[in-house]
Backbone as a chain_set.jsonl record, in Angstrom:
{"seq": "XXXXXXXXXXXXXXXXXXXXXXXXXXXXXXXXXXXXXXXXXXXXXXXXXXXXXXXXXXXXXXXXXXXXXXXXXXXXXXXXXXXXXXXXXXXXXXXXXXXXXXXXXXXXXXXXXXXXXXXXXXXXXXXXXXXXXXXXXXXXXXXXXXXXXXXXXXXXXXXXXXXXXXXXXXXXXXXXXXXXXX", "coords": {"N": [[1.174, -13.401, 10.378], [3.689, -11.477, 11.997], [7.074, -10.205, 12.332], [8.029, -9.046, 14.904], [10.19, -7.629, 15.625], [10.754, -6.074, 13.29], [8.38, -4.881, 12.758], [7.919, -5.79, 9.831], [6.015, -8.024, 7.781], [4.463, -11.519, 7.218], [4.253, -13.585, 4.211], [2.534, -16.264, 2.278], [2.926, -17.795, -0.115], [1.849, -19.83, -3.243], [2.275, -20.661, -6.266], [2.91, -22.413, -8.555], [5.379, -23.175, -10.366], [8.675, -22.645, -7.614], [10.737, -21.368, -8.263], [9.801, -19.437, -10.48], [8.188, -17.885, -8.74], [9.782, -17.139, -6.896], [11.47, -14.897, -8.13], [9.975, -13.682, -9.384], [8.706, -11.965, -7.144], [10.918, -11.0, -6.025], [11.679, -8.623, -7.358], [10.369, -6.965, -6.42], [9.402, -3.538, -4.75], [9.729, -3.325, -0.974], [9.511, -5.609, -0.278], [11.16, -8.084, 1.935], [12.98, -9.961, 1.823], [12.55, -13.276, 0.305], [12.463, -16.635, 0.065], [12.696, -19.617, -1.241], [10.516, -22.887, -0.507], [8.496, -25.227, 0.952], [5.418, -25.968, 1.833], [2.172, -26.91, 3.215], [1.903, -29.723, 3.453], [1.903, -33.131, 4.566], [4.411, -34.2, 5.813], [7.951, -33.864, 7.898], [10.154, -32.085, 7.153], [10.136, -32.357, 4.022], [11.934, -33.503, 1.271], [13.086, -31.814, -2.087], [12.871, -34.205, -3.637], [10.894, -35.723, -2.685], [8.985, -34.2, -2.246], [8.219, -33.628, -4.99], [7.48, -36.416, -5.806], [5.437, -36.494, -5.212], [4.373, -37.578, -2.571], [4.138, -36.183, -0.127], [2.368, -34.283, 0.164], [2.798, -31.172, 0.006], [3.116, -28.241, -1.329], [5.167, -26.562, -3.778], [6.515, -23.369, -2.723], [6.576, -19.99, -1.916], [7.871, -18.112, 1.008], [7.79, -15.018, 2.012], [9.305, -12.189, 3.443], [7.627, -9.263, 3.906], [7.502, -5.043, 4.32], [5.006, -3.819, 5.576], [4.778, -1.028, 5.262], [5.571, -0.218, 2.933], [4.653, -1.768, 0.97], [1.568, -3.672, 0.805], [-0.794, -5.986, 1.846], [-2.795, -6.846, 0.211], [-1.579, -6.027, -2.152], [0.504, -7.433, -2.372], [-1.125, -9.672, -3.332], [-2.201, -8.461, -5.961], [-0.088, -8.73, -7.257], [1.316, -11.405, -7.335], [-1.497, -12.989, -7.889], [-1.436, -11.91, -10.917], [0.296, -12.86, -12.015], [0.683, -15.906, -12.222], [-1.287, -18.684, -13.593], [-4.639, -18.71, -11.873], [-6.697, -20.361, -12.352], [-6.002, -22.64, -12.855], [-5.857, -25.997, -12.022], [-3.925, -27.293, -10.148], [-1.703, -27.102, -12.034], [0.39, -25.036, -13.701], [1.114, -23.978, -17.066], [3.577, -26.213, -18.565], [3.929, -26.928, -16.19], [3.06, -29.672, -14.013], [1.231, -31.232, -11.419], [0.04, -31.901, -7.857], [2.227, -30.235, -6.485], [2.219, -28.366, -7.614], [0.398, -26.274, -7.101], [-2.265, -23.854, -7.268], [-1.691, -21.584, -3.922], [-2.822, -19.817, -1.271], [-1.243, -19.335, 1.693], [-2.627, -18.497, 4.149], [-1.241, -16.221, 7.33], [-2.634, -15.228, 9.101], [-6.054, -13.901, 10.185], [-6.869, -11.348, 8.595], [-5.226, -12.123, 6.316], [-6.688, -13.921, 5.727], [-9.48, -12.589, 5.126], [-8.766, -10.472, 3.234], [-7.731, -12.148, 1.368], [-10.0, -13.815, 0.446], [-12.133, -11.945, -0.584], [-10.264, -10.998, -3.114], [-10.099, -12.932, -4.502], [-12.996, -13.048, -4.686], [-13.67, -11.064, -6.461], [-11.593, -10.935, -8.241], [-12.992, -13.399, -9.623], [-15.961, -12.353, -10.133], [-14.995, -10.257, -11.973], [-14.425, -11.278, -14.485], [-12.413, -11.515, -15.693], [-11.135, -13.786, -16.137], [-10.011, -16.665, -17.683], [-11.477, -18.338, -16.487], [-12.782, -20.061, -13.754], [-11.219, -19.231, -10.139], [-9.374, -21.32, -8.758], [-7.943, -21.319, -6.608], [-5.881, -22.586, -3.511], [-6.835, -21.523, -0.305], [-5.44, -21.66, 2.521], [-4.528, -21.925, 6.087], [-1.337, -21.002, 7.104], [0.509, -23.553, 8.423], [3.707, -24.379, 8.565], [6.352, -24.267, 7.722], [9.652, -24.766, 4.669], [12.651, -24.589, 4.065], [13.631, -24.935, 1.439], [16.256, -26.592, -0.788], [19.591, -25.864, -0.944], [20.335, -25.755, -3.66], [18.314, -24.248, -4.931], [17.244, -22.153, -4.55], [17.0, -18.738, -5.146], [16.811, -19.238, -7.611], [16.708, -18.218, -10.613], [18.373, -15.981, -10.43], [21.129, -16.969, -10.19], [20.917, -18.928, -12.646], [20.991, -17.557, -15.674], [21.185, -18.218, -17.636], [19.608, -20.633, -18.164], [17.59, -22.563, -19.859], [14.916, -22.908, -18.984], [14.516, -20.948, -17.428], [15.137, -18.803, -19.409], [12.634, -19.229, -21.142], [10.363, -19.148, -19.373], [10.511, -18.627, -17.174], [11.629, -15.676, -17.142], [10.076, -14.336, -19.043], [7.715, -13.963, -17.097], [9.285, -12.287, -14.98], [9.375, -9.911, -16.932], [6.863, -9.186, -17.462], [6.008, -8.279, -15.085], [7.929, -6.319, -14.174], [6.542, -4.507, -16.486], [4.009, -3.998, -16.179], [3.773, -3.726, -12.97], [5.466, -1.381, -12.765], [5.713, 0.725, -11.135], [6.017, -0.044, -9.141], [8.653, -1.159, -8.496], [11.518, -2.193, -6.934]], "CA": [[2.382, -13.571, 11.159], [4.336, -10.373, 11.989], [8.617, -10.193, 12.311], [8.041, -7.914, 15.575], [11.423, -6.55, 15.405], [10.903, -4.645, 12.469], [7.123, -5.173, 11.935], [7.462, -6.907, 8.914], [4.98, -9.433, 7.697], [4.98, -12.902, 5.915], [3.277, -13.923, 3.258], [3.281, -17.593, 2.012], [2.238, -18.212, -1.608], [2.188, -21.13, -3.916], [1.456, -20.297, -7.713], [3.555, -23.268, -9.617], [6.98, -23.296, -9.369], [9.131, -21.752, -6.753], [11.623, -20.624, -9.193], [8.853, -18.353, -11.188], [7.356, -17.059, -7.868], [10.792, -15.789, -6.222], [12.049, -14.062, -9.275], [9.124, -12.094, -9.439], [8.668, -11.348, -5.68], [12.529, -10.39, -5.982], [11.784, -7.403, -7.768], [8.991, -5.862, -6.012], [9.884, -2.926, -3.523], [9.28, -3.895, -0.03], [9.81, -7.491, -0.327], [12.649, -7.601, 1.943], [12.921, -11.637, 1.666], [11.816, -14.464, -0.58], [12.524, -18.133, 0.172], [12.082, -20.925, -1.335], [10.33, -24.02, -0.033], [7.83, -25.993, 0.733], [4.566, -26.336, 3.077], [0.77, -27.117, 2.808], [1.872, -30.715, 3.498], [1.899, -33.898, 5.691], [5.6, -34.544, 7.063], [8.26, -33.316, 8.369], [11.894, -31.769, 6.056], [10.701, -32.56, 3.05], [13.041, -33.039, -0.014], [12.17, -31.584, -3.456], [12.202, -35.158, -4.912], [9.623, -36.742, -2.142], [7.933, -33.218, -3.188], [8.583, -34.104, -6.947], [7.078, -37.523, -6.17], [3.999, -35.591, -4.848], [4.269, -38.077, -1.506], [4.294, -35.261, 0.772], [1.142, -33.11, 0.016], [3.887, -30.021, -0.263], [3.347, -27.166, -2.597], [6.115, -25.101, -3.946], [5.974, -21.619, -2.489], [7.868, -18.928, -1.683], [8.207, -17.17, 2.68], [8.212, -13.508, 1.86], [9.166, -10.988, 3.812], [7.821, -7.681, 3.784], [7.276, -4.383, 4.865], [3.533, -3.577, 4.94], [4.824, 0.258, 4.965], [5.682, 0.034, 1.498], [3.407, -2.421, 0.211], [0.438, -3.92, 1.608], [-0.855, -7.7, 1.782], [-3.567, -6.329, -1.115], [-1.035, -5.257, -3.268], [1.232, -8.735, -2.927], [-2.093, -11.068, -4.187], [-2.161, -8.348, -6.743], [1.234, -9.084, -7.718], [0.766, -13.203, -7.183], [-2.264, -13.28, -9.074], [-1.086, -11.45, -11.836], [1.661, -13.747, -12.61], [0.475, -17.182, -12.894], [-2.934, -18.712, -13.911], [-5.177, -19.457, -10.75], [-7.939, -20.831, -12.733], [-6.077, -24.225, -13.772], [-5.903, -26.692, -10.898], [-2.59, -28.264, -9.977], [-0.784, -27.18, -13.207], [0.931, -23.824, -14.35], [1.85, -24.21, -18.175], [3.98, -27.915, -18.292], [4.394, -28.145, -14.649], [1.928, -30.422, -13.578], [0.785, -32.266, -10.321], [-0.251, -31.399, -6.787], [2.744, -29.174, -5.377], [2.165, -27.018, -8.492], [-1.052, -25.944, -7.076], [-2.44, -22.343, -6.554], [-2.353, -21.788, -2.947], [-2.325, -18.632, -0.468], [-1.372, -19.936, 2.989], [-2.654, -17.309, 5.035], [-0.7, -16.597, 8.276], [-3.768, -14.18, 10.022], [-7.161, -13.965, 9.463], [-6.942, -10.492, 7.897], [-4.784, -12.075, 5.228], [-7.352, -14.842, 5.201], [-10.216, -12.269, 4.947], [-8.249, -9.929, 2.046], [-7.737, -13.39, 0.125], [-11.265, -14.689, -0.233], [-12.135, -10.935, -0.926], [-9.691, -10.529, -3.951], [-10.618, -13.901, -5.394], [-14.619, -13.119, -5.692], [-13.43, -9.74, -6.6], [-11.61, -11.377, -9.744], [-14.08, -13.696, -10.128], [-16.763, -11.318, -10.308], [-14.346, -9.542, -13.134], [-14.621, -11.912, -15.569], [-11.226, -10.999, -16.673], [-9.957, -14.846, -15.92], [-10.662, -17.57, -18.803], [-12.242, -19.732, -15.689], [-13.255, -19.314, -12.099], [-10.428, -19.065, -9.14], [-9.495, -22.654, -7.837], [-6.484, -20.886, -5.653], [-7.106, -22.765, -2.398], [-6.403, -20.648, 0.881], [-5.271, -22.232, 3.256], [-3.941, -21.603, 7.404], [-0.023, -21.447, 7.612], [1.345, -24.221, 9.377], [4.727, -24.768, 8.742], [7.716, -23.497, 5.868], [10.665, -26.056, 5.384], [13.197, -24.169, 2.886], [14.093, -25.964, -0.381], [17.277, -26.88, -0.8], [20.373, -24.318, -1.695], [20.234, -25.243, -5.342], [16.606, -23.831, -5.33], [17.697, -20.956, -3.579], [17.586, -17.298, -6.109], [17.615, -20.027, -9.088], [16.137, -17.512, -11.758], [19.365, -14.878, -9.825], [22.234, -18.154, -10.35], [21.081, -19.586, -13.727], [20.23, -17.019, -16.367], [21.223, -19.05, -18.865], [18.989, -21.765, -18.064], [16.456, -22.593, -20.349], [13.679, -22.475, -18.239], [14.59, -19.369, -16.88], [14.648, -17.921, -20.577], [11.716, -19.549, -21.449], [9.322, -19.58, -18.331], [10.65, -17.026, -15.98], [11.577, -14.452, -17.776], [8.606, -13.459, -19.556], [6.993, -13.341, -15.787], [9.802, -11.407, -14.866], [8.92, -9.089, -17.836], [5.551, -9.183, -17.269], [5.8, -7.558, -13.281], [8.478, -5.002, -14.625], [6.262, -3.565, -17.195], [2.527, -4.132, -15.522], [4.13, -3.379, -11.899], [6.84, -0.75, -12.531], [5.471, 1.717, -10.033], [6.295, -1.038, -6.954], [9.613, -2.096, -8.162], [13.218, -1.487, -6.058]], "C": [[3.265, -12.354, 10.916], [6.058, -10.99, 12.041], [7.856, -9.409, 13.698], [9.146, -7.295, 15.634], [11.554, -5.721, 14.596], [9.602, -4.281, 11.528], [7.014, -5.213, 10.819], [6.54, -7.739, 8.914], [5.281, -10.599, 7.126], [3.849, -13.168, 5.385], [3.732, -15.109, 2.552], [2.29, -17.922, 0.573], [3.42, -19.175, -2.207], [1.53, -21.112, -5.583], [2.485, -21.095, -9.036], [4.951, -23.29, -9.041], [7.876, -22.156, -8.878], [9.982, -20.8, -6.976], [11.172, -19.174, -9.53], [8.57, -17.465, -9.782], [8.359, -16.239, -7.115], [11.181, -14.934, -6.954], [10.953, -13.317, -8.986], [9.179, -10.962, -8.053], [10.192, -10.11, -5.081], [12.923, -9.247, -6.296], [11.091, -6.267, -7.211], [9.886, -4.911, -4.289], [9.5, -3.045, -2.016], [8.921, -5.209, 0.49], [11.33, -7.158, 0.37], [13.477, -8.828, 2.003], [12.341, -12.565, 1.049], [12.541, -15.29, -0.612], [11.946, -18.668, -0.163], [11.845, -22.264, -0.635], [9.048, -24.629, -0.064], [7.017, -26.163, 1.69], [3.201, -26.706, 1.949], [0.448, -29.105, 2.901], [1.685, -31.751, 4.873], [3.092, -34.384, 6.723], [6.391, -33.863, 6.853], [9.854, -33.081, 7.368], [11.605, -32.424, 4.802], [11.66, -32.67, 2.449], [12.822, -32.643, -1.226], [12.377, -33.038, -3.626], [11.451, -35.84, -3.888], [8.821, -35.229, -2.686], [7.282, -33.793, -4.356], [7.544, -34.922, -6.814], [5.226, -37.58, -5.774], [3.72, -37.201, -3.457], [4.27, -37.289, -0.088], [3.264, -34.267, 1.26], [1.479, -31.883, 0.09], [2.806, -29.221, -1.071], [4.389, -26.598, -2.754], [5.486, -24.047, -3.995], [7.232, -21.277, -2.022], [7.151, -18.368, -0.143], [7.988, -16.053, 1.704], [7.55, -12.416, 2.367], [8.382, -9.644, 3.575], [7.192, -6.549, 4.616], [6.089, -3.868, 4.498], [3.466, -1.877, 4.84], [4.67, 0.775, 3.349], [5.319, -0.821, 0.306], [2.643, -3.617, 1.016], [0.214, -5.891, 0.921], [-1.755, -7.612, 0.327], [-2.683, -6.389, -2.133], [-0.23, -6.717, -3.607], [0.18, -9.461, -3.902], [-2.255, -10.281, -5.26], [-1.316, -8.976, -7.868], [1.23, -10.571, -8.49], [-0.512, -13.34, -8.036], [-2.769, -13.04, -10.736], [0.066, -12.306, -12.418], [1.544, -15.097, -12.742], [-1.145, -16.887, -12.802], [-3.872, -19.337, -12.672], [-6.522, -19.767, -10.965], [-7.166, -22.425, -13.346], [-5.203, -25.003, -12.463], [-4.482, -27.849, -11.261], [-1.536, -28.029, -11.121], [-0.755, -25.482, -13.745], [1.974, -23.906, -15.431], [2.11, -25.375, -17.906], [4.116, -28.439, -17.105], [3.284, -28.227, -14.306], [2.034, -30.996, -12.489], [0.411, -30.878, -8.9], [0.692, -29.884, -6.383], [3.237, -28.3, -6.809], [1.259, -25.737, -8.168], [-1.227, -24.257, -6.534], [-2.621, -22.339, -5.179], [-1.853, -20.583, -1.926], [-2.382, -19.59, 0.917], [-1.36, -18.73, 3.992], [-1.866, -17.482, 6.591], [-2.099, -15.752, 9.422], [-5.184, -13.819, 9.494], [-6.849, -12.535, 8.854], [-6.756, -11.064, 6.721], [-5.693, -13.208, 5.029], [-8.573, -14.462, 4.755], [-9.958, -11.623, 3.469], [-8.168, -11.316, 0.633], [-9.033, -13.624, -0.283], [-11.879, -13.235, -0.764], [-11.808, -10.239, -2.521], [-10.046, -11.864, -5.044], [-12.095, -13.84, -6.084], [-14.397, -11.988, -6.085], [-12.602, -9.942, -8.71], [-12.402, -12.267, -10.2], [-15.535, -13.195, -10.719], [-16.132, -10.656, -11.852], [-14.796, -10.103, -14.352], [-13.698, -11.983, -16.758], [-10.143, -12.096, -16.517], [-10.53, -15.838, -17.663], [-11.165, -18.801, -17.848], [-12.466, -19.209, -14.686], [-11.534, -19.43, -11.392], [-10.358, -20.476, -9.042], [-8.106, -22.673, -7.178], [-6.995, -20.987, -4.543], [-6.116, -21.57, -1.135], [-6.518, -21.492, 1.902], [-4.441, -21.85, 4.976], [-2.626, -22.285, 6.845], [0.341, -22.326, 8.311], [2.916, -24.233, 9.329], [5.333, -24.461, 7.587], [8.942, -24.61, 6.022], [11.335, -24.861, 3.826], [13.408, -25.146, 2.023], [15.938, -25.616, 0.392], [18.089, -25.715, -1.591], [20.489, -24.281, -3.019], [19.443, -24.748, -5.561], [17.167, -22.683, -5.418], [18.051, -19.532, -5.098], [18.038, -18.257, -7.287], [17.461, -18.848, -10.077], [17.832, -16.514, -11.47], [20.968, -16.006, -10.496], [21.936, -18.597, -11.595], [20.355, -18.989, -14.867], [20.246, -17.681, -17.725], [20.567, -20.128, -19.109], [17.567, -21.344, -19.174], [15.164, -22.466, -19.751], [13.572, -21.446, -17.848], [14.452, -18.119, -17.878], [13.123, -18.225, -21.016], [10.239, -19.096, -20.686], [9.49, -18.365, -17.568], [10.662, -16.155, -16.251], [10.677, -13.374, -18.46], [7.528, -13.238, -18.279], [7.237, -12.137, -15.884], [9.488, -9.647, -15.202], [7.611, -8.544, -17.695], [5.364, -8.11, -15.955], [6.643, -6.296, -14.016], [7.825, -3.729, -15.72], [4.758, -2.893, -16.493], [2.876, -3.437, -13.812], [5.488, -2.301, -11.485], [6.964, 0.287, -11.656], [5.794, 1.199, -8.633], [7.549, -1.927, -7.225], [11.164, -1.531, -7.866], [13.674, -0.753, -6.914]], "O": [[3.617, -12.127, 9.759], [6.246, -12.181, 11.792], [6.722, -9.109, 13.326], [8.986, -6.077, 15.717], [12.235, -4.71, 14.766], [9.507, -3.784, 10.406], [5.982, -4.692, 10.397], [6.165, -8.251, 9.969], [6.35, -10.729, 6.529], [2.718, -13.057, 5.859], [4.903, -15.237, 2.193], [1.1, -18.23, 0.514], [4.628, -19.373, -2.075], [0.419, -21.541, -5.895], [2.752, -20.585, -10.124], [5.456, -23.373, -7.922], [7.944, -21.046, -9.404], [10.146, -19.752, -6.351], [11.698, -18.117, -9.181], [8.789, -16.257, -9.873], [8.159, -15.088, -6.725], [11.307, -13.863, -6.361], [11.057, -12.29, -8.315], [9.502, -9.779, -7.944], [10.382, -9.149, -4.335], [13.963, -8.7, -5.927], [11.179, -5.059, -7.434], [10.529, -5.331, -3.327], [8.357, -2.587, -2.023], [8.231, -5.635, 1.417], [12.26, -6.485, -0.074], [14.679, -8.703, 2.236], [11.183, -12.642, 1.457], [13.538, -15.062, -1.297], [10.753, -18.692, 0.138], [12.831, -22.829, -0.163], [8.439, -24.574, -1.133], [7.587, -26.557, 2.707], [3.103, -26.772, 0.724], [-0.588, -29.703, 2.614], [1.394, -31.32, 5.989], [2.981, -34.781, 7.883], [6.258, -33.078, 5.914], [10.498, -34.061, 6.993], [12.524, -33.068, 4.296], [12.589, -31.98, 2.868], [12.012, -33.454, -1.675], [11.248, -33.208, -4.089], [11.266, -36.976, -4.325], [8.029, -35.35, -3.621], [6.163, -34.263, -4.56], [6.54, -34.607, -7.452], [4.281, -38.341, -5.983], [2.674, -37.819, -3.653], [4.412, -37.906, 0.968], [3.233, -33.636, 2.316], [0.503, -31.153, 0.266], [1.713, -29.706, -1.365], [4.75, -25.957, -1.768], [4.533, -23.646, -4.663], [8.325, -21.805, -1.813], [5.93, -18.209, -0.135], [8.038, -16.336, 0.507], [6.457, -11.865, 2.235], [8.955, -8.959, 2.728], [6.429, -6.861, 5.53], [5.909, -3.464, 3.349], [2.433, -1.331, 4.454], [4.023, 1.662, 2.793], [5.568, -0.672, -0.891], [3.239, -4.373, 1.783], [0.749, -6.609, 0.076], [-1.383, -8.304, -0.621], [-3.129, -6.895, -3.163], [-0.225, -7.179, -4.748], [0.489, -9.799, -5.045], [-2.569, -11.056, -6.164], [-1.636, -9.506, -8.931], [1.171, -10.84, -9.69], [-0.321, -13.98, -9.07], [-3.67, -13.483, -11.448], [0.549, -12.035, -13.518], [2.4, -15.597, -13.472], [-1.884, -15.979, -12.42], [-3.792, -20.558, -12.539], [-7.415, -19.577, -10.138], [-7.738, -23.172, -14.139], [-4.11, -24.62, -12.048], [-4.202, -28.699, -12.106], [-0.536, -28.747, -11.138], [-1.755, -24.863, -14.106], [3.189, -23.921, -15.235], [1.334, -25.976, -17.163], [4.311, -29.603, -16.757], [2.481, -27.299, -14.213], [3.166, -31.465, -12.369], [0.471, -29.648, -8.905], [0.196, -28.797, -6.087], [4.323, -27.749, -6.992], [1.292, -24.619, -8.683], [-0.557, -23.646, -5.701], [-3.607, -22.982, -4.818], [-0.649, -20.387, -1.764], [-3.289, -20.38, 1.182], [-0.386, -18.166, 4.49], [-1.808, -18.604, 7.095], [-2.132, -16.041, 10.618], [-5.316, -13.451, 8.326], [-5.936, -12.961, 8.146], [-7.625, -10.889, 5.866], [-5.509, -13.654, 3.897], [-9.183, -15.293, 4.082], [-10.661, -12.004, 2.534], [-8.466, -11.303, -0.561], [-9.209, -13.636, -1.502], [-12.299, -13.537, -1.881], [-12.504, -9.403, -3.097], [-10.219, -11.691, -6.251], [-12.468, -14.214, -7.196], [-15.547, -11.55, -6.117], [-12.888, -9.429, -9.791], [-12.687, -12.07, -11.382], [-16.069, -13.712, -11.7], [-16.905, -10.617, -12.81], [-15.474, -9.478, -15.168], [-13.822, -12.256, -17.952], [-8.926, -11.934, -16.613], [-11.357, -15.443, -18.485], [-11.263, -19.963, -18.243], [-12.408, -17.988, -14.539], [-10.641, -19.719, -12.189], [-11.446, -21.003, -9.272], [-7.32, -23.619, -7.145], [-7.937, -20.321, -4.114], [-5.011, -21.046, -1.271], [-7.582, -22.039, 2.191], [-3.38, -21.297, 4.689], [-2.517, -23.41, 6.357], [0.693, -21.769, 9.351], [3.363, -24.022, 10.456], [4.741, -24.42, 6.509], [9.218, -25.202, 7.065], [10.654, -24.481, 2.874], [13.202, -26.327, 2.304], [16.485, -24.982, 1.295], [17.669, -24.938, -2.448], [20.689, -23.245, -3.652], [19.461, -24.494, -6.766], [17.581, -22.266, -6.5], [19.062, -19.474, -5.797], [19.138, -18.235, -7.839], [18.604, -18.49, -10.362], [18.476, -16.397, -12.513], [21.742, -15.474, -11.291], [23.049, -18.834, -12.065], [19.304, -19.513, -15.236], [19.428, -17.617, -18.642], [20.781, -20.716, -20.169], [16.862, -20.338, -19.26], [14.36, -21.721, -20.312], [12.478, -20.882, -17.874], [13.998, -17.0, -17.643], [12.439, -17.224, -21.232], [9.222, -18.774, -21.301], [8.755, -17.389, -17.416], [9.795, -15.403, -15.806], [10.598, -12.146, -18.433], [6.597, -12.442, -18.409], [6.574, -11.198, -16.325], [9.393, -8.66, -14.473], [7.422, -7.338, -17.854], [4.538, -7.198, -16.007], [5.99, -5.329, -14.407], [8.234, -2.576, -15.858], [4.481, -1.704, -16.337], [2.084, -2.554, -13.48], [6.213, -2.296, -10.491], [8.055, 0.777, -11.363], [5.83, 1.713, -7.515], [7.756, -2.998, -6.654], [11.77, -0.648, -8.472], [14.726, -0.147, -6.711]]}, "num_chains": 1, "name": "protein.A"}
């Protein structure tokens, strides 16, 4: 799925929680948007707590913008699969259940060809402690999260989770990815 006004692209990933995945995305150059919310499910405006209650078939993911001038759909699943674990099904660290789950929601077959591509490509590596079980899935539909979601890691640095959990992502992309960040 293009922007045509300023051929931008979107890219819809789901790698635990939505918190962890915008913070990172937030830093990278050519990201020119990251929203939080919620697809991969069965009805219509979710809320995080029918999410929560995993009645929805949701994932938390993050929309994001970007410009494929200054970094490529390749280079995001680098990014994204460098930052959580997409060998442990439904659960990243304590957060557990369904709309934790690894999941690329491709919007175009390219990005649906580059995905299955980069997965037997780390599989093949042997540089995971398991196989891939990051499902790929066709875009249907984005519902934002709610405005407390919204740039939490940006609004609550003081939050424990955000010291705990996010931050060492954070850390993680800034040192491993410092050649692709704003």
């Amino acid at each position: 799925m293009a922007d045509n006004a300023n051929n931008n692209e979107v890219a819809v990933f789901g790698g635990g929680c939505f918190w962890c995945t915008e913070a990172v995305f937030s830093e990278i150059k050519g990201v020119t948007s990251v929203v939080s919310g919620y697809s991969g499910g069965h009805t219509q405006n979710p809320t995080y707590y029918e999410v929560c209650a995993e009645k929805t078939g949701h994932a938390e993911v993050v929309q994001i913008e970007f410009d494929p001038s200054q970094i490529t759909f390749s280079e995001m699943l680098e990014v994204f699969f460098a930052t959580h674990d997409p060998t442990t099904l439904n659960r990243q660290g304590a957060d557990q259940g369904a709309r934790y789950r690894s999941v690329v929601l491709y919007t175009s077959d390219a990005q649906k060809d580059q995905t299955a591509a980069y997965i037997k490509e780390l599989d093949a590596s042997g540089d995971l402690n398991g196989s891939v079980v990051t499902e790929t899935v066709q875009f249907e539909k984005f519902f934002e999260a709610e405005a407390e979601h919204k740039q939490f890691y940006l609004n609550n640095p003081g939050s424990m989770y955000c010291q705990i959990v996010i931050s060492p992502k954070v850390a993680k992309v800034r040192q491993k990815f410092a050649k692709s960040l704003r």
